[in-house]
ZADO-1210 file (C-alpha; in nm, 4 decimals, padded with zeros to 6 digits):
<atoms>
<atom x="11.7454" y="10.7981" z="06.8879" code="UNK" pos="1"/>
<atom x="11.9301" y="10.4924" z="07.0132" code="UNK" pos="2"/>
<atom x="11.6890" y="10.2537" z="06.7570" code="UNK" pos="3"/>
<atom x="11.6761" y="10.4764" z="06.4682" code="UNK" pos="4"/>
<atom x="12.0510" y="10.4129" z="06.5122" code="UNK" pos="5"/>
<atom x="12.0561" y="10.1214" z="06.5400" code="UNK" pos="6"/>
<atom x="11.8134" y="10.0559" z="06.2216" code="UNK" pos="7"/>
<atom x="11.9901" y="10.2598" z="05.9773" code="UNK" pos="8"/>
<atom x="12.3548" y="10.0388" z="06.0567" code="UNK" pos="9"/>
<atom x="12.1787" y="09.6934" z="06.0371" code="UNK" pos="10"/>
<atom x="12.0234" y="09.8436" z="05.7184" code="UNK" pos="11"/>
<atom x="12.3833" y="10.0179" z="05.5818" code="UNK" pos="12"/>
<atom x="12.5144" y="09.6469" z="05.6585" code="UNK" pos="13"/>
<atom x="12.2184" y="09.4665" z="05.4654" code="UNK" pos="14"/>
<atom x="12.3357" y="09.6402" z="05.1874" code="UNK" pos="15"/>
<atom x="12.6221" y="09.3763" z="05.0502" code="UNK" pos="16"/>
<atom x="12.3615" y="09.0772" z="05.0785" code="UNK" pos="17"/>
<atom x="12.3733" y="08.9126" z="04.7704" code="UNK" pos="18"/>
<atom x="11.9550" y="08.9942" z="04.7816" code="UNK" pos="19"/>
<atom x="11.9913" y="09.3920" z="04.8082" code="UNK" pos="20"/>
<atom x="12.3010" y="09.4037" z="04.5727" code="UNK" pos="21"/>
<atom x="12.0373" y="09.3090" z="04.2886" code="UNK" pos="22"/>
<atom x="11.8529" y="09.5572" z="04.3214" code="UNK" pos="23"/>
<atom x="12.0337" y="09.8349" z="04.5221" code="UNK" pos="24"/>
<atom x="12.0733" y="10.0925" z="04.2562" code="UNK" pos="25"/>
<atom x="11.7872" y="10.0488" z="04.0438" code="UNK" pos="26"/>
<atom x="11.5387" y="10.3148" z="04.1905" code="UNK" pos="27"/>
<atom x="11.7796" y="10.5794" z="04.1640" code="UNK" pos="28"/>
<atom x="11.9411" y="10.4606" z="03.7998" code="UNK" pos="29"/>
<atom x="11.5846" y="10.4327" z="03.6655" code="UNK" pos="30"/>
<atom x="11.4733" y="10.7244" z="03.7804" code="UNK" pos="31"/>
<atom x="11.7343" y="10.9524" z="03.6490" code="UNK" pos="32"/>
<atom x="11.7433" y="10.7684" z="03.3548" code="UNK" pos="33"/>
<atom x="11.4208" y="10.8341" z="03.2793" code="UNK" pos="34"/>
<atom x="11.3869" y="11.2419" z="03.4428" code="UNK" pos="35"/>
<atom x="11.6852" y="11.2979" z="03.1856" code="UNK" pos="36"/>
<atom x="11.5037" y="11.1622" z="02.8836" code="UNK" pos="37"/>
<atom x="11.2226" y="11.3793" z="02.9925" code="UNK" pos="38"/>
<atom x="11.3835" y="11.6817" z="03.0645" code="UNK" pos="39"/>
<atom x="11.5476" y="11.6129" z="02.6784" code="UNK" pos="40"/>
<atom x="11.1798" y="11.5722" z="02.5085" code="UNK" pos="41"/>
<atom x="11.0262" y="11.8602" z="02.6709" code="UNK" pos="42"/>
<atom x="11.3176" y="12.0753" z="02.8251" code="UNK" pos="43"/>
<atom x="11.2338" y="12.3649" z="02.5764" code="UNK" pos="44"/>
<atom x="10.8281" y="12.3403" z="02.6428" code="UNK" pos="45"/>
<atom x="10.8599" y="12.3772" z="03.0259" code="UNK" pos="46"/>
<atom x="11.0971" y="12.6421" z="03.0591" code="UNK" pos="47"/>
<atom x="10.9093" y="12.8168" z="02.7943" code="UNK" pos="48"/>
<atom x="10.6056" y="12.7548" z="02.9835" code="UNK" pos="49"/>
<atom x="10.7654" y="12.9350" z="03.3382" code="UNK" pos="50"/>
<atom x="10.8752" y="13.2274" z="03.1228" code="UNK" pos="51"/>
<atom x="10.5414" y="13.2836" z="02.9587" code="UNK" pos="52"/>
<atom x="10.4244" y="13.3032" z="03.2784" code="UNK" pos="53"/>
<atom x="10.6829" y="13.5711" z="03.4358" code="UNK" pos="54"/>
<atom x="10.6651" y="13.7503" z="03.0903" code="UNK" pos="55"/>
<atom x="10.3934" y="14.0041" z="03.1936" code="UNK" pos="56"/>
<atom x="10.5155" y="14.0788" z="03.5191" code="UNK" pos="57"/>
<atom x="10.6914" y="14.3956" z="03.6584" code="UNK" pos="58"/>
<atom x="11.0376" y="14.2674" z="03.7168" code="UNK" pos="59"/>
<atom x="11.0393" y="14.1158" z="03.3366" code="UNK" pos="60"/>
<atom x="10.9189" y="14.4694" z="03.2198" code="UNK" pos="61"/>
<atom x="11.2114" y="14.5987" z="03.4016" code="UNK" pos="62"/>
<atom x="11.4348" y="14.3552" z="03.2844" code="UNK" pos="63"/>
<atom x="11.3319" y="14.4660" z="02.9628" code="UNK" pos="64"/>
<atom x="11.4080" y="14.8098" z="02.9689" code="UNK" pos="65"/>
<atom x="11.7700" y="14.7084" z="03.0714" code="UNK" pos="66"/>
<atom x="11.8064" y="14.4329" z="02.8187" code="UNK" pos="67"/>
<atom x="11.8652" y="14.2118" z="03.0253" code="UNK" pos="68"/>
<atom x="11.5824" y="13.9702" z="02.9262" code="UNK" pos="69"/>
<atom x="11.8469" y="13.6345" z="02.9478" code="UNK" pos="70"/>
<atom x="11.7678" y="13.6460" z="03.3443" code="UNK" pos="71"/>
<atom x="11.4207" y="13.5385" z="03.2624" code="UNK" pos="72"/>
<atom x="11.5930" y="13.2440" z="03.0576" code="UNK" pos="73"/>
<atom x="11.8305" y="13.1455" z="03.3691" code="UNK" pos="74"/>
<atom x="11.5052" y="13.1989" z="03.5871" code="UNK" pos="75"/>
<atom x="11.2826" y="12.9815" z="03.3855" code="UNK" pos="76"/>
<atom x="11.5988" y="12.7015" z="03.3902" code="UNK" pos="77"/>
<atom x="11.6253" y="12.6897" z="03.7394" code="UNK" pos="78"/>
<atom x="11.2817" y="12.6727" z="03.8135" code="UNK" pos="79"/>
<atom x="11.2648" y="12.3439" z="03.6080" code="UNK" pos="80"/>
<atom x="11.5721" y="12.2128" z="03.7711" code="UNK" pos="81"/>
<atom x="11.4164" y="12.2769" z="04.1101" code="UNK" pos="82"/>
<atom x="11.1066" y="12.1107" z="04.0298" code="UNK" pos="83"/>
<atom x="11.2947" y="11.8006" z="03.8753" code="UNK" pos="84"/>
<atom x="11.5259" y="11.6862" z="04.1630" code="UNK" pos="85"/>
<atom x="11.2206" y="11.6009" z="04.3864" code="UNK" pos="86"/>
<atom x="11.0135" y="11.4719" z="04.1198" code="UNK" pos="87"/>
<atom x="11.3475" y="11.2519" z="04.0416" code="UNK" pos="88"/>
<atom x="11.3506" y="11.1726" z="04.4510" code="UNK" pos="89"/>
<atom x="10.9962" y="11.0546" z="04.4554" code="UNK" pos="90"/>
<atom x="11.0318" y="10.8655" z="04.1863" code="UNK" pos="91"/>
<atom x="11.2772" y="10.6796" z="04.2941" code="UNK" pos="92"/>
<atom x="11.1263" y="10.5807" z="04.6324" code="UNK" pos="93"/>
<atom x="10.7837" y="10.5309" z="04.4011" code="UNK" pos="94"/>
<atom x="11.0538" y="10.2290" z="04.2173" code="UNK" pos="95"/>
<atom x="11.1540" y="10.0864" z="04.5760" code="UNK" pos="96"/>
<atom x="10.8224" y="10.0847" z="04.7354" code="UNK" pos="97"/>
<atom x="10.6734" y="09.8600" z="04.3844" code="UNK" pos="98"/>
<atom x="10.9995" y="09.6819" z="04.2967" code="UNK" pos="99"/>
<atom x="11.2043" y="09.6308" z="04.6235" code="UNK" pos="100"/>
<atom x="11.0164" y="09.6744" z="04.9427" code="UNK" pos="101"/>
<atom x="10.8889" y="09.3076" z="04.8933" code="UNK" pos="102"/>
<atom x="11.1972" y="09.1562" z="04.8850" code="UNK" pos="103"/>
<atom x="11.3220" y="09.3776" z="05.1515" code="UNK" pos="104"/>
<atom x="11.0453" y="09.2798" z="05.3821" code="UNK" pos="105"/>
<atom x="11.0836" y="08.9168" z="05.3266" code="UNK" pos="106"/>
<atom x="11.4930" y="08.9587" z="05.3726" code="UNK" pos="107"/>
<atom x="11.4746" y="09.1357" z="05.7335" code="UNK" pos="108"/>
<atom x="11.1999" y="08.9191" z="05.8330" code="UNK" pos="109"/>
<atom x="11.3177" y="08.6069" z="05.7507" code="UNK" pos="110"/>
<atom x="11.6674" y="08.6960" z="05.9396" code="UNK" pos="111"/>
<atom x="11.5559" y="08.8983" z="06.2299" code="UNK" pos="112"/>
<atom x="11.1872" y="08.7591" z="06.3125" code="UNK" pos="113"/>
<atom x="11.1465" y="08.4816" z="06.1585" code="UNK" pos="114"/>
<atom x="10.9161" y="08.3963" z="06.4656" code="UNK" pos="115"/>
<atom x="10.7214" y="08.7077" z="06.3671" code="UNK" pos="116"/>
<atom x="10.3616" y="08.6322" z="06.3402" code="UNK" pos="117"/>
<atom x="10.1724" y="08.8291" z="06.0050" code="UNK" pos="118"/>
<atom x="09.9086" y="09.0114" z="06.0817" code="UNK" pos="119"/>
<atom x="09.8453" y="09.1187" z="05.7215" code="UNK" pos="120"/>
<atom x="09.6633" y="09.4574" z="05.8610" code="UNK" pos="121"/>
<atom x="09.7935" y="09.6324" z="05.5322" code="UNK" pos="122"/>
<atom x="09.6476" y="09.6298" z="05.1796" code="UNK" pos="123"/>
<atom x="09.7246" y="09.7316" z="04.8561" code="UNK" pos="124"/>
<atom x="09.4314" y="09.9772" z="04.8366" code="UNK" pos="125"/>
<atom x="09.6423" y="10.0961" z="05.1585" code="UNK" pos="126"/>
<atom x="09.9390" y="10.1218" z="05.0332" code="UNK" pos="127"/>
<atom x="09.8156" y="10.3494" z="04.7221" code="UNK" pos="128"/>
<atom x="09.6533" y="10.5884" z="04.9672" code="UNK" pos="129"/>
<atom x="09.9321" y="10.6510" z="05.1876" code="UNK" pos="130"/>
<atom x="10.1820" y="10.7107" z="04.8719" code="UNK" pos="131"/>
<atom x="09.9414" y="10.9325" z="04.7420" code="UNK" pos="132"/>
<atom x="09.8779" y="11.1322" z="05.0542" code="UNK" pos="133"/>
<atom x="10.2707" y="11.1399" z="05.1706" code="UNK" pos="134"/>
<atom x="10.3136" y="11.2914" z="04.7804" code="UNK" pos="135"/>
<atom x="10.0332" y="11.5622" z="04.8287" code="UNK" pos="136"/>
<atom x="10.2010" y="11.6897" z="05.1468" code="UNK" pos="137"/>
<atom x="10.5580" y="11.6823" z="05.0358" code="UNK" pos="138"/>
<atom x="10.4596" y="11.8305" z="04.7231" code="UNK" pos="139"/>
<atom x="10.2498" y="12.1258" z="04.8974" code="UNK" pos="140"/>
<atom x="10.5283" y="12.1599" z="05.1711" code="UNK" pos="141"/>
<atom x="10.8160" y="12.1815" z="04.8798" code="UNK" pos="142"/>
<atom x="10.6144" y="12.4652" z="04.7387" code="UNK" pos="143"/>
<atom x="10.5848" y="12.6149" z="05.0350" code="UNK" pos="144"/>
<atom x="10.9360" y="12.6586" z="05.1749" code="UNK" pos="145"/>
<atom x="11.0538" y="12.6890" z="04.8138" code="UNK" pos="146"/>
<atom x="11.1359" y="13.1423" z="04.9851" code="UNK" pos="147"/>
<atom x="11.3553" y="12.9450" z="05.2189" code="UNK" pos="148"/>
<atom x="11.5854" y="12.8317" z="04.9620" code="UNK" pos="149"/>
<atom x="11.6838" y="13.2339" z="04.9410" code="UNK" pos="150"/>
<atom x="11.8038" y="13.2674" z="05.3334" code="UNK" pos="151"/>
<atom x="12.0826" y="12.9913" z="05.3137" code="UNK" pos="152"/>
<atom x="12.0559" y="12.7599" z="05.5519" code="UNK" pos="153"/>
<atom x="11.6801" y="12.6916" z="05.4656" code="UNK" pos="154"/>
<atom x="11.8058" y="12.5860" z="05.1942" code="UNK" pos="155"/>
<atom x="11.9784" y="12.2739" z="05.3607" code="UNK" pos="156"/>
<atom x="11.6753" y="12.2442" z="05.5846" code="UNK" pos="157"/>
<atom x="11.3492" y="12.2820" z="05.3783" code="UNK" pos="158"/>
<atom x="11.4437" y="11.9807" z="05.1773" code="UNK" pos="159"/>
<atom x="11.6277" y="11.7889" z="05.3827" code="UNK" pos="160"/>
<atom x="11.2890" y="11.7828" z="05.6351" code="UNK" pos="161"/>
<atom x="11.0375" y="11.7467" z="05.3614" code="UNK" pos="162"/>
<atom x="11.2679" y="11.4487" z="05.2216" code="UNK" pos="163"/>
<atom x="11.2203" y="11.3260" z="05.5955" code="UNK" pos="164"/>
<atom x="10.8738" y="11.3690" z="05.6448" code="UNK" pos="165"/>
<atom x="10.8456" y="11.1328" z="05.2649" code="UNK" pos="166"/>
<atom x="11.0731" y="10.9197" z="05.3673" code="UNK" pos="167"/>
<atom x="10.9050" y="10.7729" z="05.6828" code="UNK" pos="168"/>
<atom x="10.5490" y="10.8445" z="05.5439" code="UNK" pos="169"/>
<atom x="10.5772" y="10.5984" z="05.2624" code="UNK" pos="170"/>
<atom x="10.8547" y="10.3283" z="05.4081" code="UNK" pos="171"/>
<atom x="10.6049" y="10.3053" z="05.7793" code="UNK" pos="172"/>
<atom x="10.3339" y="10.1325" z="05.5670" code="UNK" pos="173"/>
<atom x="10.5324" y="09.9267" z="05.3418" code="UNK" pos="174"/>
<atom x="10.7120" y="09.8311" z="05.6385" code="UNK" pos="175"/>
<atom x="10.4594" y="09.7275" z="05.8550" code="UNK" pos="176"/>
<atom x="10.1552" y="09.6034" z="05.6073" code="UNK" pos="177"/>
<atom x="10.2359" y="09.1919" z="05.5991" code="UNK" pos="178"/>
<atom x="10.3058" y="09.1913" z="05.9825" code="UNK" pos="179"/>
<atom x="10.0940" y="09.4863" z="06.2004" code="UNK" pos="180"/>
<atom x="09.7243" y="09.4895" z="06.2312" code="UNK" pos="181"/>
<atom x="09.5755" y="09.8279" z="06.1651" code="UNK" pos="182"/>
<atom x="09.5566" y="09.8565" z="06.5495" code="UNK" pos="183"/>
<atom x="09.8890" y="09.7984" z="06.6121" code="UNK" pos="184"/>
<atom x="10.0194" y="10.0317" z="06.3225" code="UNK" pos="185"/>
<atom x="09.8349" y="10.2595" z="06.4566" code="UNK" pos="186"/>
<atom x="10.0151" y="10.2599" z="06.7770" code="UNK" pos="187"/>
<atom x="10.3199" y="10.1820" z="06.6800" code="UNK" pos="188"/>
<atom x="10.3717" y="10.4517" z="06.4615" code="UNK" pos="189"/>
<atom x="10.1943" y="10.7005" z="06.7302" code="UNK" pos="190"/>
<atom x="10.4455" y="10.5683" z="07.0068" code="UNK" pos="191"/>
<atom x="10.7420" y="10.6324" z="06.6991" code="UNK" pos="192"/>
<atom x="10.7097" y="10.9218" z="06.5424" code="UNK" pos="193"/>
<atom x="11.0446" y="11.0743" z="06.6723" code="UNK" pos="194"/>
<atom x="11.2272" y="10.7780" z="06.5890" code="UNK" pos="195"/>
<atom x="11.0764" y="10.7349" z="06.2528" code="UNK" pos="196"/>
<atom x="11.1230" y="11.0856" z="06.1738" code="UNK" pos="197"/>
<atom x="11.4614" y="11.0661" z="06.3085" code="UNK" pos="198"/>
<atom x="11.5642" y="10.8206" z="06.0759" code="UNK" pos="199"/>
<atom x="11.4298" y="11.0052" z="05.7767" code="UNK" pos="200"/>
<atom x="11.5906" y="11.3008" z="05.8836" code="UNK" pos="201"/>
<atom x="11.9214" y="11.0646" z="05.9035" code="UNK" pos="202"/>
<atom x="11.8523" y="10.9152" z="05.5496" code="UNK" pos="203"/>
<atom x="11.7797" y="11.2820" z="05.3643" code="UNK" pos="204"/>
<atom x="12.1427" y="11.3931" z="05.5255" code="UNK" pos="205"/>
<atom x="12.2788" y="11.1503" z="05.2745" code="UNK" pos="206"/>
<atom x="12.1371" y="11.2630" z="04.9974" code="UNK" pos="207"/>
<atom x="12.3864" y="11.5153" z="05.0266" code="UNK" pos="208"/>
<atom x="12.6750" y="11.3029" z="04.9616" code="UNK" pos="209"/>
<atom x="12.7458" y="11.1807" z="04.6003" code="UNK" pos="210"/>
<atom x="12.7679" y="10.8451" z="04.5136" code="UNK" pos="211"/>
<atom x="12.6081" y="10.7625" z="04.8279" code="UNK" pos="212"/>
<atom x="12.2943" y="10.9139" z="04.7581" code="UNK" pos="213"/>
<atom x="12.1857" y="10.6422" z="04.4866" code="UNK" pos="214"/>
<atom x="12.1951" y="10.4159" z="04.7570" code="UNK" pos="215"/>
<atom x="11.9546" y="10.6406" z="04.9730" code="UNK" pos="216"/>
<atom x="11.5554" y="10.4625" z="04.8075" code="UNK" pos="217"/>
<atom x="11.6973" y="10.1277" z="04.8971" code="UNK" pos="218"/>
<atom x="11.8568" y="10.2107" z="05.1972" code="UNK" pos="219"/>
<atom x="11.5563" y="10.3955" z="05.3653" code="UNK" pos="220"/>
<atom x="11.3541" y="10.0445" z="05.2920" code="UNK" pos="221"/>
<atom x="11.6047" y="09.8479" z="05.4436" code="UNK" pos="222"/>
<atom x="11.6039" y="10.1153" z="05.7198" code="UNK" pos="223"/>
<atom x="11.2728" y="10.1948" z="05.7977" code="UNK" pos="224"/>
<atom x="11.1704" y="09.7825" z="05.7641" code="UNK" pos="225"/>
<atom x="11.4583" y="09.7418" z="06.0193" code="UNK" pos="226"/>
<atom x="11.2979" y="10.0066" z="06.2594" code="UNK" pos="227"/>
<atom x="10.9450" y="09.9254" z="06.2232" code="UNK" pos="228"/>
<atom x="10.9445" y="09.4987" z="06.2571" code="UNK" pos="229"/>
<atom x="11.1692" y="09.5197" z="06.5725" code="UNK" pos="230"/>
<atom x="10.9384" y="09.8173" z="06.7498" code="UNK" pos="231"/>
<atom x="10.6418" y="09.5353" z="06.6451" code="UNK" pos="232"/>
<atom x="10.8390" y="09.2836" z="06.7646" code="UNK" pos="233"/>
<atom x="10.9219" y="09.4200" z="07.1005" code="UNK" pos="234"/>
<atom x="10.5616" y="09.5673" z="07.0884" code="UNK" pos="235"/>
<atom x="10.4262" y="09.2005" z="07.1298" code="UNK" pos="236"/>
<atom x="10.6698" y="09.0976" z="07.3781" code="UNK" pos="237"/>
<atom x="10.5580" y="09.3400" z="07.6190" code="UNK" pos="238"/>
</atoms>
């Protein structure tokens, strides 16, 4: 616990370095930027879609009887709402992991190990792979705890642990892939996983706090890069 700590306050404090103030809100801003100009174009066409699909069914039948049809309108609305704010999240850490994670990695490198030997064990090919695998699983786990969202405080935790889980799926690589050898990411992020989960659990919390949450894609690269090069660093000491 101590480390993930420990990463996400170097990382908070990284965040008024000239480097990181360039680019520290321009996941988030370009990503809802561009979910609201979709949601504009094709707003009607996707709620129209969800309540297509609930038309036939025995509750809108019901609903029908009692004229009370509009609750199928709400329905279809929150659906797409619920769908958007993760597609806006992933976006947005998509943005970081292309447009800042380089110049994140170089920062913390160059002013916490600049002694720190590159391995280049990652690869672009890599990199792809793991985004598209930690997108699968968040997406299938979203779906699947989308019935906790109805018992109250599932609804705080099904999203803040999927977040998590995305968070230090996609970041570990990034993090690691100029500097680790596949054999010791391997281990390192065996011998971390609470830590690393930890820490996305710590980054998701904000999320939940205006204003700070568009600092959340940048942070959790400055945060996870922070974690991940000194466990490699102390790795190769011992």
């Amino acid at each position: 616990m101590r480390d993930a700590v420990a990463a996400l306050t170097r990382a908070a404090g990284n965040l008024f370095d000239s480097r990181i103030i360039a680019i520290v809100f321009l996941p988030m801003l370009i990503s809802l930027v561009l979910w609201t100009l979709l949601a504009w174009l094709f707003w009607g066409a996707w709620t129209g879609l969800i309540s297509g699909a609930m038309a036939n069914t025995t509750v809108a039948g019901w609903l029908q009887g009692w004229n009370a049809t509009w609750v199928l309108d709400y329905t279809a609305a929150l659906a797409v709402l619920i769908a958007i704010l993760p597609a806006m999240f992933v976006t947005a850490l998509l943005i970081t992991e292309i447009i800042a994670m380089p110049v994140i990695v170089r920062f913390v490198a160059e002013r916490y190990h600049p002694d720190l030997r590159r391995a280049a064990g990652g690869t672009l090919a890599g990199s792809i792979g793991n985004a598209a695998i930690a997108i699968t699983v968040f997406a299938v786990l979203w779906v699947l705890t989308l019935p906790l969202w109805l018992t109250g405080i599932g609804a705080v935790l099904a999203p803040l642990l999927t977040s998590a889980y995305l968070n230090q799926r996609l970041f570990r690589y990034d993090a690691l892939a100029e500097h680790a050898s596949p054999e010791e990411f391997a281990q390192l992020v065996q011998s971390s996983r609470g830590d690393l989960f930890l820490l996305g659990v710590l980054l998701s919390l904000l999320l939940y706090v205006p204003v700070l949450n568009l600092l959340v894609p940048v942070l959790s690269g400055l945060a996870f890069t922070q974690l991940c090069l000194a466990k490699l660093a102390a790795a190769r000491r011992d």
